[in-house]
N, C-alpha and C positions, 0 to 999 in steps of 0.2 A: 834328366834327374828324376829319380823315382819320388813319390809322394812323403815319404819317409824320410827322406835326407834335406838338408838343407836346415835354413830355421824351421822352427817349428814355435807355431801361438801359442802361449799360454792361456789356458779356457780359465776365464773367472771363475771364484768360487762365493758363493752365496752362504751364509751362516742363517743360524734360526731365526724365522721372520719375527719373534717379538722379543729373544734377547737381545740382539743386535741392531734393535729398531731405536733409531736417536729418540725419539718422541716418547713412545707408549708407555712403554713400565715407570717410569717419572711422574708421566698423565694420570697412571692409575695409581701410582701413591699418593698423590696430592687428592683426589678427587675418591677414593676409598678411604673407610674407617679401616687402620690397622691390621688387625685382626681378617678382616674381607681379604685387604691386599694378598695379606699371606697367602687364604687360600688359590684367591684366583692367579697371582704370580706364578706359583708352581705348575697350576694345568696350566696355564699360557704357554709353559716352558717344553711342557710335555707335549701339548698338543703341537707344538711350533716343529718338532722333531717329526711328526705326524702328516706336517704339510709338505715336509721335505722328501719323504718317502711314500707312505701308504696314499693319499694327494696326488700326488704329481705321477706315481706307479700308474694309479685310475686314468689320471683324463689322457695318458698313453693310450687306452685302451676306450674312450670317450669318442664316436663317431656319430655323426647325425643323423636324422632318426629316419626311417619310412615308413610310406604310405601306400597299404596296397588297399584298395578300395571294392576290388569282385575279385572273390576266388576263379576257381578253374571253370565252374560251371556260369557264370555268368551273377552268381549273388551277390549282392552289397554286403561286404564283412567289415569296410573300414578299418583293419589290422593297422593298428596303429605301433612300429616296429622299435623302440631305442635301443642304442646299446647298454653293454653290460658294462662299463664304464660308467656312460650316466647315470644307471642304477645302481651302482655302487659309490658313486660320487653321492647320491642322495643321503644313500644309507647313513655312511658316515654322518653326517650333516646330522640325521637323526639319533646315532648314540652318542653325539656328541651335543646334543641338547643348544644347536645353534635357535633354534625355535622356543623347544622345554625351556629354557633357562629363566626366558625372562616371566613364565608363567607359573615355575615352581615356586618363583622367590625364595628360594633361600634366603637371601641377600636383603631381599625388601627392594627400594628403590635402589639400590646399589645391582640388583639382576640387570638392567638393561644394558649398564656401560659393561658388564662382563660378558653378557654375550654378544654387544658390538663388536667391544674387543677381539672377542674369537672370532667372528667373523671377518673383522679386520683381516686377521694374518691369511687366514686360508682363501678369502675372496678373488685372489692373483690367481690360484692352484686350484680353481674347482671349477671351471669352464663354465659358468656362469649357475651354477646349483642355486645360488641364491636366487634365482628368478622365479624358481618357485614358493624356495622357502619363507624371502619377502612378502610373497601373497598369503601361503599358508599362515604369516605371521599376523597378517593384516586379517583374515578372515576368522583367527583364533580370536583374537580382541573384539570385532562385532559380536560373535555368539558371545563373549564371555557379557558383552553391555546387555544385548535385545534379543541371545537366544531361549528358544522356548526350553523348560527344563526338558524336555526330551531331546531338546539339541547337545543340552549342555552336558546331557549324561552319554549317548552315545557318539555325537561328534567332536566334539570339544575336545574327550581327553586324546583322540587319535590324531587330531593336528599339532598338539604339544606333546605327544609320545615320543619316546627314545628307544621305543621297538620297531626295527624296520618292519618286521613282519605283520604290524596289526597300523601302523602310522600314515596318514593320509598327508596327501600336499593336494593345496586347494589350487585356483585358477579364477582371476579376476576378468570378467566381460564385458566391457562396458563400449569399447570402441567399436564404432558401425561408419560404414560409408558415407551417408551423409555432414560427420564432421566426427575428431578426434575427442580433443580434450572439452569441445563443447558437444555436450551429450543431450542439448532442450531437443534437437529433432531425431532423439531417438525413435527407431522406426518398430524394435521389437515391442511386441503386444504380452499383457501378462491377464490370460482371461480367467475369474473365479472357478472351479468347478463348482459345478451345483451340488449339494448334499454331499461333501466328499469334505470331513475331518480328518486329519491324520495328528497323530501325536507330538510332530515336527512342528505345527504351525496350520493354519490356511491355507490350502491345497490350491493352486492354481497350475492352467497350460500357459505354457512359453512359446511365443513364436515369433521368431524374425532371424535376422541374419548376422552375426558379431565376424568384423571385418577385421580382427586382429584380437585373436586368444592364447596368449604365452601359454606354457605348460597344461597344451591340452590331453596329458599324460594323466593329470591329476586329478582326485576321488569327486570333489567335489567346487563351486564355482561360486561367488557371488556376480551377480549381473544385476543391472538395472533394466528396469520395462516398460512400458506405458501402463497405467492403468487410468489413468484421467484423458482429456482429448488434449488431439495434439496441439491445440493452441495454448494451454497451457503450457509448454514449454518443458522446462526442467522438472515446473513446482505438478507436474501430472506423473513424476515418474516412482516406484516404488523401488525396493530390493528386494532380492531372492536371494534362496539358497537352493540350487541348483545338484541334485544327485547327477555327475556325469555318467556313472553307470547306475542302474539296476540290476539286484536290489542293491540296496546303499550299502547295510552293514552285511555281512556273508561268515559264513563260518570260515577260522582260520584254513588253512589250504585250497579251497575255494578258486577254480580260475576266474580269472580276472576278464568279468564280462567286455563286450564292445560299448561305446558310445549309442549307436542304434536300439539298445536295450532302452535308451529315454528319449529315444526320437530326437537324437541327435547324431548329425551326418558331417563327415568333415570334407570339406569342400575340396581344400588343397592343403598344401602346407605352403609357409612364407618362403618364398625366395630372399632372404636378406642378407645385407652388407655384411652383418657378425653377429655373433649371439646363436651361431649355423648349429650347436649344438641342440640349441632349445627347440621342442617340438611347438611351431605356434604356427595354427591353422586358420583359416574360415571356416564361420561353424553354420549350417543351416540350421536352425532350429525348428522343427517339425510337430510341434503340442508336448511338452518335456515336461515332466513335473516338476511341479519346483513349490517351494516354502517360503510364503510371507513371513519377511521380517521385519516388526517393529509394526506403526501404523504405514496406512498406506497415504501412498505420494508425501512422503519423507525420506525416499530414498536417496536424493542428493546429500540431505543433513546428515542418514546415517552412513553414507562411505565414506565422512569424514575423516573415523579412526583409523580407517585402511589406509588414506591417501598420508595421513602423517606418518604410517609409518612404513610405508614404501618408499616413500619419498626421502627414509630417513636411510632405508637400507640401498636406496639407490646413493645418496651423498657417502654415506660409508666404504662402498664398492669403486667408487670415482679414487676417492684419496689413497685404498688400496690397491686399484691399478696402478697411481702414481707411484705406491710405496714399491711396488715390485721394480717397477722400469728404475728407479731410482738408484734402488739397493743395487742392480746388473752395470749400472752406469759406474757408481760408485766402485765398486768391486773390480771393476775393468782395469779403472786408472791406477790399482798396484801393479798389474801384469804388464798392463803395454810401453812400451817405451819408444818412445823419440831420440833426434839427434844423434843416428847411426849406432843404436842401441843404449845411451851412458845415459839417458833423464826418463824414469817413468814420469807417468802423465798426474800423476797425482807430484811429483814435486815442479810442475812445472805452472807456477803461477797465474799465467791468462788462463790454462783449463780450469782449475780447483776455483778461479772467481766464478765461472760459469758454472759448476757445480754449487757454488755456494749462494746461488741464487735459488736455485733448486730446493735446496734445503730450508733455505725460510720461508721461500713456498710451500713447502711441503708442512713443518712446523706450523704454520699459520693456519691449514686449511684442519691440521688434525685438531688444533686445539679449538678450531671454529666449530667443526662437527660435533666432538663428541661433550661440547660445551651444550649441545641442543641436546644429544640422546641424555646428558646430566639431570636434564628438567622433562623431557620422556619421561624417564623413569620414577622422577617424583612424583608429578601428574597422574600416571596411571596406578599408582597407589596409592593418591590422595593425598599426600603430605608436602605438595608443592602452595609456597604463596602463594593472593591472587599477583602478585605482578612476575611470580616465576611462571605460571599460568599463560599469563598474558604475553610476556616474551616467549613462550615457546610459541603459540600463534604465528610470531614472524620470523622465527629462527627457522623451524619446518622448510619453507619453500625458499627461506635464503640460502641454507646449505645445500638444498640440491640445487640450484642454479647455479654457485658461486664454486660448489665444485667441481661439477660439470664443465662448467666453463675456463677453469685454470687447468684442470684436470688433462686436456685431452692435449693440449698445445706445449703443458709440461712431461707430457709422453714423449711427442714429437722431437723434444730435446733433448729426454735422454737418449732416442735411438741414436743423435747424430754424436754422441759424446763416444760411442760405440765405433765412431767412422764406417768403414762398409760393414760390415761384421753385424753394427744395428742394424741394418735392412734385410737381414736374414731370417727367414721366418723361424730357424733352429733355436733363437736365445727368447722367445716369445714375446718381446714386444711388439710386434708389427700387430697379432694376434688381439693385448691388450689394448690394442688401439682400436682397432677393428670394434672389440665386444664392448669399449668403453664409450665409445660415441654413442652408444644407444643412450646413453645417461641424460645426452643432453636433448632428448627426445620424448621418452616415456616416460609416463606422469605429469607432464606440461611441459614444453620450451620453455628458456627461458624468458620469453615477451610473456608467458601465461605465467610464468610465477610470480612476474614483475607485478604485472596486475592481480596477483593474488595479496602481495603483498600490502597494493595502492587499498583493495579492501577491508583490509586488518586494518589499516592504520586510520581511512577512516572511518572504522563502525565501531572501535573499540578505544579505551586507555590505552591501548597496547604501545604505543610510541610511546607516550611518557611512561611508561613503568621502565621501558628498554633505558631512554635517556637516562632518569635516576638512579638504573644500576649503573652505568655508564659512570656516572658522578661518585658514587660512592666504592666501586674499585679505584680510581683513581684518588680519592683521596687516601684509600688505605695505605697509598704508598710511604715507605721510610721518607723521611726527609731527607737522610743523606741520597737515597736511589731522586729524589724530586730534584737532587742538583744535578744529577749523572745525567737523567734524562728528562734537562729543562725543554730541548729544542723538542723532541718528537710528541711531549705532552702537550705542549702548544701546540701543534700541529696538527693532533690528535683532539683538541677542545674547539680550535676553528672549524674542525669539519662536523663535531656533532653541533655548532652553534647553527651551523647550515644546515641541520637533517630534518628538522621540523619543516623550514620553508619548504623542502625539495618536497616534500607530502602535504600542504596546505590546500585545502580543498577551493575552487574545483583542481584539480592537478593541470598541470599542461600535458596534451594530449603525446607530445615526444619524451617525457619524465620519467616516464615509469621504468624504463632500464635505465638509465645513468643516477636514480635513485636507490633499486635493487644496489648497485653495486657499490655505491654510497655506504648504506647502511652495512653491507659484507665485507669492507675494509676497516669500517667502523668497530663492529663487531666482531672481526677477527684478530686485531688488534688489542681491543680488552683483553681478549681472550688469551694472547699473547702475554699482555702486562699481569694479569692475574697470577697464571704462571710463573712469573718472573720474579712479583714480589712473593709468592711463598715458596720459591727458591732460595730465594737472598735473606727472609726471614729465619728460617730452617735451616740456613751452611750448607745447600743439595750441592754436591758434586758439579761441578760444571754451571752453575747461577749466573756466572760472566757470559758464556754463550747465550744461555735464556735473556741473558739484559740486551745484548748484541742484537738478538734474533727480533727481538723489540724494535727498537733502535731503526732497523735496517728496514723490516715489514712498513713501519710507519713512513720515514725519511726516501724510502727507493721502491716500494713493492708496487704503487700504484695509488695509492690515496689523491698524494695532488691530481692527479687524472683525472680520478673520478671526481673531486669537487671540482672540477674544470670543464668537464663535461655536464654534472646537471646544471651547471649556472649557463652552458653553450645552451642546453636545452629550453630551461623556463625563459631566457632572454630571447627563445625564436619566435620570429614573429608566424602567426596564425598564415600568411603566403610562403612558409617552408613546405609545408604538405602538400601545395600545386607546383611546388619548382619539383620537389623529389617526384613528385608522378610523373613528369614530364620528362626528368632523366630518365626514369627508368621506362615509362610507357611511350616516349614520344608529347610534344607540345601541347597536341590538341586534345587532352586528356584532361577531364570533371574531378574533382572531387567535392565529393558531399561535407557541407560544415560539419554535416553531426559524428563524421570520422573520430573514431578514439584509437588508431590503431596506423 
């Protein structure tokens, strides 16, 4: 039988990622002023036709990058090679104002959830573009807090431009071999030059070694350095602003110097699991100029704004792999059919329940996410409470861990909803899999967020501002929706009666994950029910799903677990940390009391 005869599959078909998407346009009416909606509705619409075509045309043509290091004659040229794809994947990215947006304000504080949004849909379709523009995103808001005004006039506007031809993507530094996301025994040096002003700032030499630099494609970098001794730790380290090439700014048409122009050498490129599109190398740094930012040895305090909001574009990217594999999953079960061809897979009831777990997962984590970029955005305009303030505090590093972490295992399930068909690298999940596990890596693991969390909570208000919102969504509710959903509210009050203890200083040194995800069931849940009631308030289309999707999140998605787990935790006794070394290391293994980990 030739390839042509016989059955023949029917190939899913995918509709535009943000009209067709159960969750967003709903998300952005309830959570936009009117008027906003309008405008941002229609480019969603436009742009979502965008991702389908000009999108998805690019990372066709998206190959990963090389490194030819000596020409013919034996020179160090460092040719740093990408395709034309990724550079076109950029582009886009830039007249499409995924960076610009949230700094032109139009919108005011309504700019961030719109250009989430857009980044939303396109995030599946751009082979990981965001890894720069996350950075450029983070590095535009330092200069915008502590750049010098010669920063802010010649750098600033090219990292929030929507001209590819003049628009810069920056490149954050900070990871060296002696440890990751703990950065106190950083080893690179940042020496004053003597008598050397420039208009940028404080002129200093850079030298050390950054053992993992994403997008070392890009104009320019923040890094952190020593400038105090190394037994000062963290509190000796400062920030830069790093020219990767020389000179910085160039007249338009201009080629495009090497790294070696700032005494900067690229070692290798990374061999990694995914993300194979992005150029991320070792960088020797060899005395590089570079620009004091802000005072010195305050460098940890000011990468702050960068780490919120990577962290916010990495949780963003998580829900958006999931939204893609989701949508291919869904779309499937019109076409395929069982039972000797007479029942597609969508009327056959055990698959659509496992789909339908999917979907309140998925539901849960968008309304969780873009519940934190809602207070972003206030924040960085100013017009956030202090208790919306204070909740973003711990919202920041609970969306990226809580989605990272649902994230990658509800990939895995869509493939299989696919049957063999998902394990094909042709429908691109395998792909999203691959590029999506970095999430739950870069920027902290989640045992590093867990503990970032344990810190917010206790050095600040920030639990009780979170708790009293907590309190005062739930009382909003109708009374008649307070009888529909007597059980899950109760269920929902038990666990935050427990979220204080699970943070009670000192913590129990096993607490800190089984409280992260406490508090991200917690929180995802409001999040849910907020939804819910200004749906049922407002008559929105479909309100009974949104109460369902409640309902089900609370009662079945994981909640009991998680309070069952940090009561498994504070109840261990102080000899669990010698029996688990002992699993895992063999019997005759130490551990030190003062162990937090």
């Amino acid at each position: 039988m030739r390839v042509e005869e016989g059955f023949q599959p029917v190939p899913f078909v995918e509709g535009n990622p943000y009209s067709t998407d159960p969750v967003l346009p709903a998300l952005l009416k309830r959570i936009l002023p009117s008027e906003v909606f309008q405008d941002v509705d229609k480019d969603l619409e436009r742009f979502g036709g965008e991702v389908l075509t000009t999108m998805r045309e690019l990372t066709q043509r998206a190959t990963p990058p090389q490194l030819v290091q000596y020409d013919s004659w034996g020179r160090r040229v460092d040719d740093l090679r990408t395709s034309e794809g990724w550079r076109g994947l950029k582009d886009v990215f830039h007249r499409e104002g995924i960076v610009a947006i949230s700094y032109e304000r139009r919108y005011r504080e309504h700019s961030r959830p719109y250009a989430f949004a857009k980044l939303f849909i396109t995030a599946a379709d751009s082979d990981v573009t965001d890894c720069p523009m996350s950075m450029t995103d983070g590095v535009a808001r330092v200069l915008e807090l502590v750049g010098s005004p010669a920063l802010k006039q010649d750098v600033l506007p090219r990292l929030i431009s929507r001209d590819p031809t003049t628009a810069f993507t920056a490149g954050q530094w900070m990871t060296e071999r002696p440890g990751g996301s703990d950065v106190s025994r950083t080893e690179t040096v940042a020496t004053p030059v003597a008598g050397a002003t420039t208009q940028y700032g404080p002129q200093y030499k850079i030298d050390g070694f950054k053992w993992f630099s994403s997008a070392t494609d890009s104009d320019v970098a923040l890094a952190l350095a020593r400038t105090g001794r190394p037994e000062d730790g963290s509190r000796g380290l400062s920030l830069f602003l790093i020219p990767v090439r020389l000179p910085l700014i160039r007249p338009p048409g201009t080629p495009r110097p090497p790294a070696l122009t700032n005494n900067i050498f690229i070692h290798r490129l990374k061999n990694k699991f995914g993300t194979k599109i992005v150029p991320t190398a070792e960088l020797s740094i060899q005395g590089a100029e570079a620009y004091l930012l802000g005072q010195p040895n305050q460098g940890v305090k000011l990468i702050t704004p960068v780490l919120n909001i990577t962290r916010t574009h990495s949780a963003v990217g998580s829900v958006a792999y999931f939204r893609k594999c989701l949508a291919i999953a869904t779309a499937h079960s019109h076409g395929r059919a069982i039972k000797g061809g007479r029942q597609l897979l969508k009327d056959t009831p055990l698959h659509v329940a496992e789909l339908a777990k999917l979907h309140v997962l998925y539901r849960a984590l968008v309304q969780f996410v873009f519940g934190s970029v809602v207070l972003l955005g206030k924040t960085e305009c100013g017009v956030a409470t202090e208790s919306e303030s204070l909740r973003l505090r711990l919202m920041t590093p609970a969306i990226k861990a809580f989605a990272a972490e649902k994230c990658t295992t509800a990939m895995e399930e869509c493939m299989t909803m696919l049957g063999g068909e998902g394990y094909m690298e042709e429908n691109g999940i395998t792909k999203l899999i691959q590029d999506g596990l970095v999430e739950k890596i870069w920027e902290g693991t989640i045992t590093v967020l867990s503990l970032d969390l344990v810190r917010a909570a206790e050095k600040s208000p920030a639990l009780d501002a979170f708790i009293k919102w907590v309190h005062e969504i739930i009382i909003s509710c109708p009374e008649e929706l307070v009888r529909t959903l007597d059980e899950p509210l109760a269920n929902l009050r038990k666990a935050l009666g427990l979220l204080p203890d699970a943070y009670k200083a000192p913590i129990h040194p096993l607490a800190p994950r089984p409280a992260l995800f406490l508090f991200c069931h917690i929180a995802s849940s409001v999040y849910l029910l907020e939804h819910a009631v200004w749906a049922f308030k407002t008559s929105e289309p479909g309100y009974e799903t949104d109460l369902e999707v409640f309902k089900r999140w609370v009662m079945e998605g994981g909640l009991d677990v998680a309070l069952e787990n940090v009561r498994r935790a504070k109840g261990a006794s102080h000899d669990r940390a010698r029996v688990d070394s002992a699993i895992v290391y063999g019997s005759g293994t130490k551990v030190k009391a003062t162990a937090r980990l």
